[in-house]
Structure formats: structure tokens, C-alpha cells
N, C-alpha and C positions, 0 to 999 in steps of 0.2 A: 593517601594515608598509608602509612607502616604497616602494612600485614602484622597482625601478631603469630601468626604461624610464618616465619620463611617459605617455608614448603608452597603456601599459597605463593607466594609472588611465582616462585617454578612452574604453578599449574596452570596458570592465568596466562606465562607468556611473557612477562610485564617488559615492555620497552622504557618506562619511564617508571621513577618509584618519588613520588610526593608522601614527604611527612607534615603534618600536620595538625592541629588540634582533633580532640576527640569533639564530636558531634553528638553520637549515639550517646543517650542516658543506659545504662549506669555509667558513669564517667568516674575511674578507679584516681585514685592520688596520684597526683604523679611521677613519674619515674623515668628514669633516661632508656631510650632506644638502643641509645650507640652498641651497644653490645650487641643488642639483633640485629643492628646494622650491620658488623662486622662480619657475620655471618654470611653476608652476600657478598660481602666488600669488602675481604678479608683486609685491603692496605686502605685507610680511609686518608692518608695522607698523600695519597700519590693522587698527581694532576690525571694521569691518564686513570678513567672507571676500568677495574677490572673484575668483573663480577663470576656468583660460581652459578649466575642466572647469564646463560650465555647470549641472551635476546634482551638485559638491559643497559642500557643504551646513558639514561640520564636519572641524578636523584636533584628533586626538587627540593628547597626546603619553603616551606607558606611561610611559618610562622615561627620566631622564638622574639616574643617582646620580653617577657620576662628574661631573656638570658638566663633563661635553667640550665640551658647545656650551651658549653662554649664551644662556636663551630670555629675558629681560627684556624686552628689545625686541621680541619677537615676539607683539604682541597678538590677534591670530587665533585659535592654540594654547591650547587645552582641556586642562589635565593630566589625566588618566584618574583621579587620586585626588577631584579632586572630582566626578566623573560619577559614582563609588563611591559616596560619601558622602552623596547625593543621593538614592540611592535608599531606599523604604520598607522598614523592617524586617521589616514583615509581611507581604514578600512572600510569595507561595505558588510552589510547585515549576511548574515547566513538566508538562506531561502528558507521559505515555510517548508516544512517535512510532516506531509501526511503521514499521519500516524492509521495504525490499526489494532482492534481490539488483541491480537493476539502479537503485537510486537512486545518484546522483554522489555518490562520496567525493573526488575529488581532483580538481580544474581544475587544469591541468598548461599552464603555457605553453609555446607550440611555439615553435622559430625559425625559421621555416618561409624560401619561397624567397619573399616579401616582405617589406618590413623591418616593417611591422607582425604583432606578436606576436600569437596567438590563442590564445584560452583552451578547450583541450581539456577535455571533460567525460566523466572516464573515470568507472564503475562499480564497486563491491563486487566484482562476476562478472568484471568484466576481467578485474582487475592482480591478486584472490589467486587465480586457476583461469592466469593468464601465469606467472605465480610458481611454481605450481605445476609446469607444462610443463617453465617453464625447468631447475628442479630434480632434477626427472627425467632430461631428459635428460643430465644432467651426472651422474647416480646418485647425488644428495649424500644423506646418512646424519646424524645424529645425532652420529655420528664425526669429521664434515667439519669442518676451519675454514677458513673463505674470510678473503682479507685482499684487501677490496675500495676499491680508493685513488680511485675516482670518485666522484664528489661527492654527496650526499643528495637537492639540490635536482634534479637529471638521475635519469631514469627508468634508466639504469645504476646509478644506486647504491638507487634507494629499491624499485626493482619488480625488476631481474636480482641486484639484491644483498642489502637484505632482505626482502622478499618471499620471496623462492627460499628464502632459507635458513629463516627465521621457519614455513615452512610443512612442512620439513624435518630440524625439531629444529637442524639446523646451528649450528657460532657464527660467528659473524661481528666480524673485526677491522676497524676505523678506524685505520689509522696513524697518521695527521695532520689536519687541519684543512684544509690544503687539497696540492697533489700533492709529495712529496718520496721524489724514487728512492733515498734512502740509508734514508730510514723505512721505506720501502715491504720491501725487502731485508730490513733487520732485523727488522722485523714476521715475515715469514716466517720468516728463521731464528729467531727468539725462542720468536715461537708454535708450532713448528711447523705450519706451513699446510698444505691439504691440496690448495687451490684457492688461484689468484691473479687478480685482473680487470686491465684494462685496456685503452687504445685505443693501437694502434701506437706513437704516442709515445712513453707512460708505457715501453711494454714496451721501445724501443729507448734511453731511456737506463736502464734499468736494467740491458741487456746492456753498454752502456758504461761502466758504472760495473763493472761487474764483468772485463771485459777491461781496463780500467785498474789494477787491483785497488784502488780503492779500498774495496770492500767485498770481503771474502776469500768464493771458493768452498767454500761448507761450509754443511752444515745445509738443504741446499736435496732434501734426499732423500723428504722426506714431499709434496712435493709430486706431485700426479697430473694436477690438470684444472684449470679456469677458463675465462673467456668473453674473449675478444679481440674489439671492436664500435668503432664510432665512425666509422671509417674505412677504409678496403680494407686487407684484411692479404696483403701482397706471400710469395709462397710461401717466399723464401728465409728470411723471417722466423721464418714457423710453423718452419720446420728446427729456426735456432736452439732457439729458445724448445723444443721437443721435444729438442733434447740438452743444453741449456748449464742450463734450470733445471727438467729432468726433466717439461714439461708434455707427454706424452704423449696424455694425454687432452683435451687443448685443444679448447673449442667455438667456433663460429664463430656469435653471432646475427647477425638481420637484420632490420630494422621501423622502427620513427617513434613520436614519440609520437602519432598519431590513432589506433594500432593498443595500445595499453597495456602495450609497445611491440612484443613481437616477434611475428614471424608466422612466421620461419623457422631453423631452425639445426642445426645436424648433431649426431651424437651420437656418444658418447666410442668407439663402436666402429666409426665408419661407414671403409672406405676411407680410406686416407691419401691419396691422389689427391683422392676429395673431399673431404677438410679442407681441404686446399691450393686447391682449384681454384672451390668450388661455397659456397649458404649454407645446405647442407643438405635437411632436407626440411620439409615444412609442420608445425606445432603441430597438436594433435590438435583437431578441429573449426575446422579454418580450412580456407577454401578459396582457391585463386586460378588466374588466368587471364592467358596473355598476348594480346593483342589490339594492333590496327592503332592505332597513337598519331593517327591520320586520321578513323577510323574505330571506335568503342568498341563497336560492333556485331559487327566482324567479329573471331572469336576464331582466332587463327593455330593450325596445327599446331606438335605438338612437333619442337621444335628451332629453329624459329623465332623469330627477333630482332621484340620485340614491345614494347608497355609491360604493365608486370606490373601487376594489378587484385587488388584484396583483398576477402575478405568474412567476416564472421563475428564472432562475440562478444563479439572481443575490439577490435574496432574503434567509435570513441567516440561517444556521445550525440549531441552539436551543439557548435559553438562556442558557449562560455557568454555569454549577451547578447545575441545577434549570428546571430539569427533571419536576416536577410538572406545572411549569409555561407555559414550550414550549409546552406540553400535552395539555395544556387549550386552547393554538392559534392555534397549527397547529393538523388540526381535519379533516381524510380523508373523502371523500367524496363517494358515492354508488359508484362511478370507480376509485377508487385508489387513485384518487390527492390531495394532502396534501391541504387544506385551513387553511391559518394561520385568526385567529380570530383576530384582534388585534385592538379593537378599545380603548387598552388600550395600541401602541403603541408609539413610539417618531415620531415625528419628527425633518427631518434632515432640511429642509430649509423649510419648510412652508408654502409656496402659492403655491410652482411652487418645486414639485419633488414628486413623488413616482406611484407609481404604478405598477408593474409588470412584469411577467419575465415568458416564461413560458419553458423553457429544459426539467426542474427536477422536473416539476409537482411542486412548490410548491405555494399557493398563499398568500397574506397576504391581511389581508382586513385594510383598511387603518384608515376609520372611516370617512371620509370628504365626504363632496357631492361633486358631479362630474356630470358632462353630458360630452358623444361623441358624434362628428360630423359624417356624412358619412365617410367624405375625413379623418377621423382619428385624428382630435384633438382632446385634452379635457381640458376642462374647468371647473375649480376648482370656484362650486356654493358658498360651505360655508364650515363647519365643523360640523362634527356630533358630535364631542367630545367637553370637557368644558376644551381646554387645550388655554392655554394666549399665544400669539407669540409676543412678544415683542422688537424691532430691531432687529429680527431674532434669539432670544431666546425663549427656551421653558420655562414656569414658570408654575406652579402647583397652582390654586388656595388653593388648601387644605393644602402646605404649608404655604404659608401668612393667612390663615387663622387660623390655630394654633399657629403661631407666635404672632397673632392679640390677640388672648384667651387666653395667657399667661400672655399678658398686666394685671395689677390689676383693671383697671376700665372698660376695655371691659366685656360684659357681652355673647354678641351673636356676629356674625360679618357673611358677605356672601362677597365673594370676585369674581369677574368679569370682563373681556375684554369690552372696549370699543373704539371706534373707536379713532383715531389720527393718526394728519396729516402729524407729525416726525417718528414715530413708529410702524404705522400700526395697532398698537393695546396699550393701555394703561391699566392701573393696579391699578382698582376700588375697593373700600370696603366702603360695608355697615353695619353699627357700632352700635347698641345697647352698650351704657354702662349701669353699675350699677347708680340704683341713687344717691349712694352719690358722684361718677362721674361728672353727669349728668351738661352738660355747662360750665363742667374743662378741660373736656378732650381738647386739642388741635388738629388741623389738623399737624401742626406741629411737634407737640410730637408725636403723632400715625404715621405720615413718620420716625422718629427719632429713636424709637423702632424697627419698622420693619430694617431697615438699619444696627442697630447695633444688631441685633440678628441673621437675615438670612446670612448677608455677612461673618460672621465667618465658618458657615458651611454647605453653599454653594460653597465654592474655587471660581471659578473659573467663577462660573456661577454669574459676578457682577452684571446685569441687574435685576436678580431674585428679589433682596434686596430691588429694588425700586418700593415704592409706589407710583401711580401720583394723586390720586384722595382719597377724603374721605368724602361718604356721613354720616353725620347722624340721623338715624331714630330712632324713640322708641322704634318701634318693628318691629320683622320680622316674615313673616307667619311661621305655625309649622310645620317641617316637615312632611313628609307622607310615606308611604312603597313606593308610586306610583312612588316619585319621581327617585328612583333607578332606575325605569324600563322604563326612559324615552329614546326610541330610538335616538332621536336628540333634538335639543334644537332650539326655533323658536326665532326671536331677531328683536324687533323694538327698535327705540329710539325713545328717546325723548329729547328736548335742554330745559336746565331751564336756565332762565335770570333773574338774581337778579342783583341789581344795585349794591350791596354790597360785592357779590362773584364775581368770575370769571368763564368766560362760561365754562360750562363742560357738556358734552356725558355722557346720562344715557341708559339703555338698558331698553326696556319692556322685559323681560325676563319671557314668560310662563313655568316656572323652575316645579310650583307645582300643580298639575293636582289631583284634586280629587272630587269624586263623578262625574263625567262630568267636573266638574266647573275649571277655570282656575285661579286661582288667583296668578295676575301677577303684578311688580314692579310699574306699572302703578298707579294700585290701591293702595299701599302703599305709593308711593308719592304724589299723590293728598290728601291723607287722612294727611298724616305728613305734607305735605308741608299748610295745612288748617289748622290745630294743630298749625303752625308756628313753628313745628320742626325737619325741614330740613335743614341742612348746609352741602352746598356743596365747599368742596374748594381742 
């Protein structure tokens, strides 16, 4: 199948590149490759492959019955029926291949807090003993029907949705193809559900659709439980969602895909304070720890603001290929135990999953702040990393930000999470243009750009694409060495009200640390915003 990130076929290696139908639900409309093709393959008409992936070798193609795209001109392209065709009739079987529990079943890409994707190499023993946890703690029965609207290809739908259920007799419903809160609804009432999934989003316009009444109150009585991940689920939420569509029993995970994915989550009976407040307690055989984000030695007392460290089982092999990379996370320690470093890894659902595992000795450090309780919760303080979660996507500043630098009249640009009330998190940039830009550029235009540059080669990830915010300033302070070696990132706001714009979340963001001195957003906006050269919209 077609990477929809190029960059993946480079990191994998790929000797052979097959396109293919899509598989994985959500399955987008369709739209032509060749462009991304061209990317690897810059001459798709020359007979000889000359790729900017200097290890592939041959592109397959499975399928175009439809004749969507016409390969005529595409001389490179191998139809898969003649590589069929080709082979000996007398071949013989493959030999049986013992397997074992911790051989890789699934390389899982991450979107981790670089924009380069890594390939997770999760286990047999992970994702069906995750699966299994996850199951449990939600008590699902044989009786259950889950109606799970996250997608197949996301460790939400394939390992907290089938998995869970598959190893639970459960059924499990697919709504749609890809997310619709009026599907979503009627699925539940139709089926009667018993469980419902979703990330803040999903769940808040499905309360709006039903405070509009576009879909009528009714039939929503079998429901009990379900998982809410992706994103921080804000307590007034959990309320709702516990009286408007009876999820009483709502769980909360929390993890990444390096961990397959979850490490933490509460259970259908735990305290309602900690539903609301906490990401539960640890899976069984996980272990973790918070420790000095300075210092990975020094492991804090409870109650302590720390970064949370993971170990155990369920956390992955190596990144697949990429020997160099897994070397750099997972770094034993004076007694043998793998600690994985990763405060450069993904996350799987973002407020509420990861942390730790501990069988195989392995640990992963997650990067987020955390504190635990005596009685074994934890509670996820903030994040040590500059990664956006966005309705329960990950988004890369440093991509929108070179998308932003590409633009002709951007000159500098910094791009930043800030808070919202739909998303959890929104997707800010702060914009130097050129001067002969200067008062042309649009807010408008600079969301319009971003949209039509990232969503081509980002697939799948369509959140990524969207900008919500655009400040502009004249200048931004200058980089520093310092700021690379900033252990965590410290974040106040601030609200600007212009009668002219609309309110929008700024962050003080003490990002550049130098000499002692802090110079933080704060101070660039009172300076532009006195200049009279701030617009924020």
C-alpha cells in the first residue's frame, strides 16, 4: 500500500512499493496517488525505477478495476497479475513457522513529537493481554455491544476496540467509514449499545446534535460504559456524557502507541472524583514511576510533579528498521532494565493513557508530567513535550511550521497549542512576514495555505492541516542553543480582547531561556501589541 507519508517508505527501507486499495476503515473518497507517487519517483514515465528512496527496487500495482487513474503512461509500474502469472505452478507450501508470543504482529506508526513517523513493533503478548485489561476493566461480557467510531487504522479502534471486545465474546459496531455523530447516535440506538468510544470531540458534537435535537433522546438507555482517550477529558464533560447518554460507567484510558497502547485507566467503579480528575490506576503487570525530567535517576516522592516513566510488557520491541533510533530510547540501566527514553515519542490518546508495564524490564519514559497518589492513581499535570493534541490528534508544530515558511510572504513563524473548549487543544502561529507582505498577508489566506499543503501529505491525519488561530507579530526573539536543552516547557496565558478580532488564547510561553533571562510571549505581545502590530484572528 502507498504510504501516505513518503517519508515512511524512507524509514522502513521499502525495496518494493505496492499500491493498493485501502483496507483500513475510515476509508477517505477517493483521490489519485500519482502525485505522491512522483515524490519518490520523480520520472514515472521512464522504464528504468529511479527513486529518491535509494533501496526501492520495484512498484507494484494490485488494483485499478475501476480505471480511476490511468497507468498507460506510467512505465515503472508492475501489475501484480503478471508477477502472479509468473510464478511456477509447482511451487511447494512454505514450511510451518513457529511462532512465539513476543514475535511482532503489527508495526504501528506513531505520530510521535517529531514529524518523522516511526514504526512501532508491537507483539502477539502486547495488544491481545492490552486487550484483554482494557476489557476487563470496562466488565465487558459477551452481552456487550460496543459502537466504536475511531478508526481501525488508530490503536483506539484496532487494540481498545477490537481487541477488547474479540477477546471478550463482545460485538462490536462500525457506524461509518469514517466519523459521523448522527451515525454514531443511531448506531447506538439502533443496536442497542451497551458501550460507546470516543475522543472529546466525537463525544461533544454528539451532545450537540442531540441538544439541537437533531437526533431525538430516546433509546440511549442500554447504554452503561465506554472509553473516552485521545485528549483530556475536561470534568464537565464526563458529567454530561454520565447523565445525557447514561455513560455511567465511563473509563478513562491513558498510553501511546510504544506502549500497545495503554498503561493506565480507571475502572467502571473507581470513585467518581477519580473518573473526573485522575487516569486511573496501572494495567496489571505494568509498572511506572515519576522521576526528575533533569535527572532520570532521581525517582520523586508521591505526590510529586515529575515525568512519568513506563515499564513492562506491554511496551514495544524497537522501532522497525531503525536500529539507531531504538538505541537512542531504550538505554539500560546499572541493573539491566531497558529504559526507553522517549520524550520524543507518540502519543496514543493523550490526556488519559500511557505509562508502563513492567515483565520484560522494559521502560519508556513518556515525557508528560504526572504525579501519583498513595492509593495508586495518576494524574496527568501537563506535558513535557511541544507536541499539539488536537481532538485527539497528534500534530507537530515543526510541521505547520514549515508549511507556514514556504508560504512567500512568511518570513519567521513559531507555531503552539493553546487551550479550547471544542478540542482540548487549538493550533496557533505566530507569523513575521516579509515586508513587502506586511498588512497583505490574510488570516484567512495563511489557514488556506496550511489546508492545501499539509492535507495532501498528511493522508489521513486531516486535523493536522488545520490552523485555528493566527497571530501576527513583527518579530520573534532569536533563537538560542539554550532552547534545545529545555527540559519542559512552562505555559501561562493570556486573553486579548480587541473589539475588532475575536477572543483568542495566547500562551506566555517561557520557550527562550538565556543568560538567566526569560524572554517570554508575554513580552512580545505587549511590545507588538503597543506597536499596534498585533492581529489576532
Amino acid at each position: 500500500m502507498l504510504c501516505s507519508n513518503w517519508e515512511q517508505s524512507c524509514h522502513l527501507e521499502a525495496s518494493h512499493l505496492i499500491i493498493s486499495t485501502e483496507v483500513n476503515l475510515p476509508r477517505k473518497d477517493p483521490r489519485s496517488n500519482i502525485p505522491l507517487l512522483q515524490e519518490l519517483v520523480p520520472d514515472l514515465q521512464s522504464v528504468k525505477l529511479q527513486s529518491t528512496v535509494s533501496s526501492l527496487k520495484q512498484i507494484i500495482l494490485v488494483q485499478n478495476d475501476a480505471g480511476r487513474v490511468d497507468t498507460s503512461a506510467l512505465k515503472c509500474i508492475t501489475p501484480y497479475t503478471s508477477i502472479y502469472s509468473e510464478l511456477p505452478q509447482d511451487m511447494k507450501a512454505l514450511p510451518d513457522q513457529g511462532l512465539s508470543p513476543t514475535d511482532v504482529v503489527n508495526i504501528q506508526f506513531t505520530s510521535g513529537t517529531t514529524s518523522m513517523p516511526k514504526a512501532a513493533c508491537l507483539s502477539h503478548r502486547s495488544i491481545l493481554n492490552n486487550g484483554v485489561q482494557i476489557g476487563d476493566r470496562m466488565l465487558l461480557t459477551p452481552k456487550d455491544i460496543v459502537c466504536c467510531p475511531p478508526p481501525l487504522f488508530h490503536c483506539f479502534g484496532c487494540i481498545l476496540g477490537y481487541m477488547a471486545t474479540a477477546t471478550h465474546g463482545s460485538a462490536i459496531v462500525f457506524p461509518t467509514e469514517s466519523f459521523n455523530a448522527v451515525a454514531t447516535l443511531k448506531a447506538v440506538q439502533e443496536e442497542k449499545c451497551t458501550a460507546l468510544y470516543g475522543v472529546p470531540t466525537m463525544f461533544i458534537e454528539e451532545l450537540d446534535l442531540l441538544a439541537d435535537g437533531v437526533v431525538p433522546y430516546e433509546g440511549f438507555q442500554y447504554l452503561r460504559t465506554g472509553i473516552a482517550a485521545g485528549s483530556s477529558v475536561p470534568s464537565e464533560l464526563m458529567k454530561k456524557l454520565h447523565k445525557t447518554l447514561n455513560l455511567t460507567e465511563l473509563t478513562i484510558c491513558y498510553g501511546m502507541t510504544e506502549t500497545s497502547p495503554v498503561s493506565t485507566m480507571t475502572a467502571t467503579d473507581d470513585p467518581i472524583e477519580k473518573r473526573l480528575n485522575t487516569v486511573g490506576k496501572l494495567l496489571p503487570h505494568v509498572e511506572a514511576k515519576v522521576v526528575n525530567p533533569l535527572d532520570y535517576d532521581q525517582i520523586l516522592p508521591l505526590g510529586e510533579r515529575g515525568e512519568l516513566a513506563v515499564s513492562g510488557y506491554h511496551v514495544m520491541k524497537e522501532y522497525w528498521g531503525a536500529p539507531e533510533k531504538t538505541a537512542a530510547v531504550m538505554v539500560p540501566d546499572s541493573e539491566g532494565k531497558i529504559w526507553m527514553h522517549v520524550s520524543i515519542a507518540s502519543f496514543l490518546f493523550c490526556f488519559f493513557l500511557f505509562l508502563f508495564t513492567v515483565s520484560n524490564l522494559f521502560v519508556h519514559k513518556t515525557g508528560d508530567e504526572a504525579s501519583m497518589s498513595a492509593d495508586g492513581y495518576i494524574t496527568i499535570t501537563g506535558r513535557i513535550k511541544d507536541l499539539i493534541i488536537r481532538g485527539g490528534e497528534n500534530i507537530h508544530p515543526l510541521e505547520v511550521e514549515n508549511c507556514l515558511l514556504a508560504h512567500p510572504s512568511v518570513s519567521n513563524v513559531s507555531v503552539l497549542g493553546v487551550p479550547d473548549e471544542r478540542y482540548g487543544e487549538a493550533v496557533a502561529a505566530f507569523v513575521v512576514t516579509h515586508a513587502e507582505g506586511e498588512g497583505k498577508v490574510t488570516s484567512a489566506e495563511i489557514k488556506s495555505w496550511v489546508r492545501g499543503k499539509l492535507s495532501h501529505h498528511l493522508g489521513q491525519k486531516s486535523k493536522s492541516s488545520q490552523l485555528d488561530g493566527m497571530v501576527a507579530v513583527s518579530a520573534l526573539p532569536c533563537d538560542h542553543p539554550a532552547k534545545a536543552t529545555l527540559a519542559r516547557l512552562d505555559f501561562a496565558y493570556l486573553r486579548l480582547f480587541d473589539c475588532d478580532v475575536c477572543l483568542f488564547f495566547l500562551p506566555l510561553a517561557l520557550r527562550f531561556k538565556m543568560s538567566g533571562l526569560a524572554i517570554s510571549w508575554f513580552g512580545i505581545l505587549l511590545h507588538c501589541q503597543h506597536m499596534g502590530r498585533v492581529v489576532v484572528s
